[in-house]
C-alpha positions in Angstrom: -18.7 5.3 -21.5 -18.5 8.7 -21.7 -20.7 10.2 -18.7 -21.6 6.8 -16.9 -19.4 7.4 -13.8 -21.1 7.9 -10.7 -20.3 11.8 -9.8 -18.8 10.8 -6.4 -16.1 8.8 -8.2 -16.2 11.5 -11.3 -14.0 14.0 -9.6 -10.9 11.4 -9.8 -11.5 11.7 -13.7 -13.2 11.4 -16.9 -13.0 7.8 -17.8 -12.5 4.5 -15.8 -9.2 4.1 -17.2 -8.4 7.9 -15.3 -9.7 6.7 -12.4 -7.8 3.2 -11.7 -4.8 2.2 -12.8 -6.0 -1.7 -13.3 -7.9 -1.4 -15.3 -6.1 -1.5 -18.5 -4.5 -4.7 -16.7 -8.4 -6.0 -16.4 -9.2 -5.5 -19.9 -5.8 -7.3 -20.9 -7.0 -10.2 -18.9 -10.2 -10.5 -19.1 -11.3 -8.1 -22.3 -14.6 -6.5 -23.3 -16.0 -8.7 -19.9 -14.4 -6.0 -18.1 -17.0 -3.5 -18.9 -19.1 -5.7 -16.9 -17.4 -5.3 -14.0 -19.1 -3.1 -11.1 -16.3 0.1 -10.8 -16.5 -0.7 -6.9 -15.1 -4.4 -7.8 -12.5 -2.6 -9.7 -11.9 -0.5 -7.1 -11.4 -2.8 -4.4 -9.0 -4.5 -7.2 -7.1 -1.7 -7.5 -6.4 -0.9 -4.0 -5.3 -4.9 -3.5 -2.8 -4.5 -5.7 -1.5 -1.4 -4.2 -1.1 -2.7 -1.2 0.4 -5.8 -2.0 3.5 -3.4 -3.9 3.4 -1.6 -0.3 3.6 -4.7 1.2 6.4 -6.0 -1.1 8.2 -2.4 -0.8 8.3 -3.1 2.7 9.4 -6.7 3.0 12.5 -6.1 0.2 13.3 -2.8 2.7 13.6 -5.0 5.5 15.2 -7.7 3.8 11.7 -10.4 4.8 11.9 -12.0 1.8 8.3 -14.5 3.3 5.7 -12.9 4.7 5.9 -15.0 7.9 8.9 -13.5 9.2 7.4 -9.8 8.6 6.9 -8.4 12.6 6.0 -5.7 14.4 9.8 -4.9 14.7 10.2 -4.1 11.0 8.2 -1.1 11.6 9.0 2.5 12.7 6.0 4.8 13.4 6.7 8.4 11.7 4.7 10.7 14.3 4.7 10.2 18.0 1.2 10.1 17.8 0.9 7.0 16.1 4.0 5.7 18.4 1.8 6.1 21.4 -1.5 4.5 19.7 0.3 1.8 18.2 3.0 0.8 20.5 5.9 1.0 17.4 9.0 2.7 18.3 9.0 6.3 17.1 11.5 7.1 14.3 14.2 8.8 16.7 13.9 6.1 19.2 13.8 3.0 17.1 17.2 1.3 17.4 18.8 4.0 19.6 20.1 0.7 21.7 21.3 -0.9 18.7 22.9 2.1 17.6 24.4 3.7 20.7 26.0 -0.1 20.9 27.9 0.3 18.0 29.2 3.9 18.8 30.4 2.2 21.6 32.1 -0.6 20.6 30.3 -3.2 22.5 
């Protein structure tokens, strides 16, 4: 209802249906109950789905069609930074072996 966000989440927008995008998904599932629902449980709803459509984005990108086969090797870091902490090939380095191979001809 109009006014009964908390201001913290306010800022995103004026009404829970603003704020996260599952929620008209909720209230097709579950109807009026939804209203019920604590906005954090939403919340947390919401960013579960978005990650599992990251996660999917990347498994379909790298051609891992089960999430066992998913490794570390499927992954690039984008700064050096997060190379360094993370131990995943920088962007400009991943595959250099693989592709200075084929420029070869080996």
């Amino acid at each position: 209802e109009e006014g009964d966000l908390p201001k913290n989440v306010a800022k995103y927008g004026s009404t829970v249906e603003e704020i996260f995008i599952t929620y008209e998904e909720l209230r097709s599932k579950y109807g009026e109950e939804v209203k019920k629902m604590p906005l954090g449980a939403i919340g947390v709803y919401t960013f579960c789905q978005k990650f599992k459509i990251g996660l999917q984005q990347l498994m379909a990108g790298s051609r891992n069609f089960k999430l066992s086969t998913v490794s570390r090797k499927d992954l690039i870091a984008l700064t050096e930074e997060a190379a360094k902490i993370s131990g995943i090939p920088y962007v400009m380095e991943a595959y250099r072996e693989e592709a200075e191979r084929i420029l070869d001809g080996v």
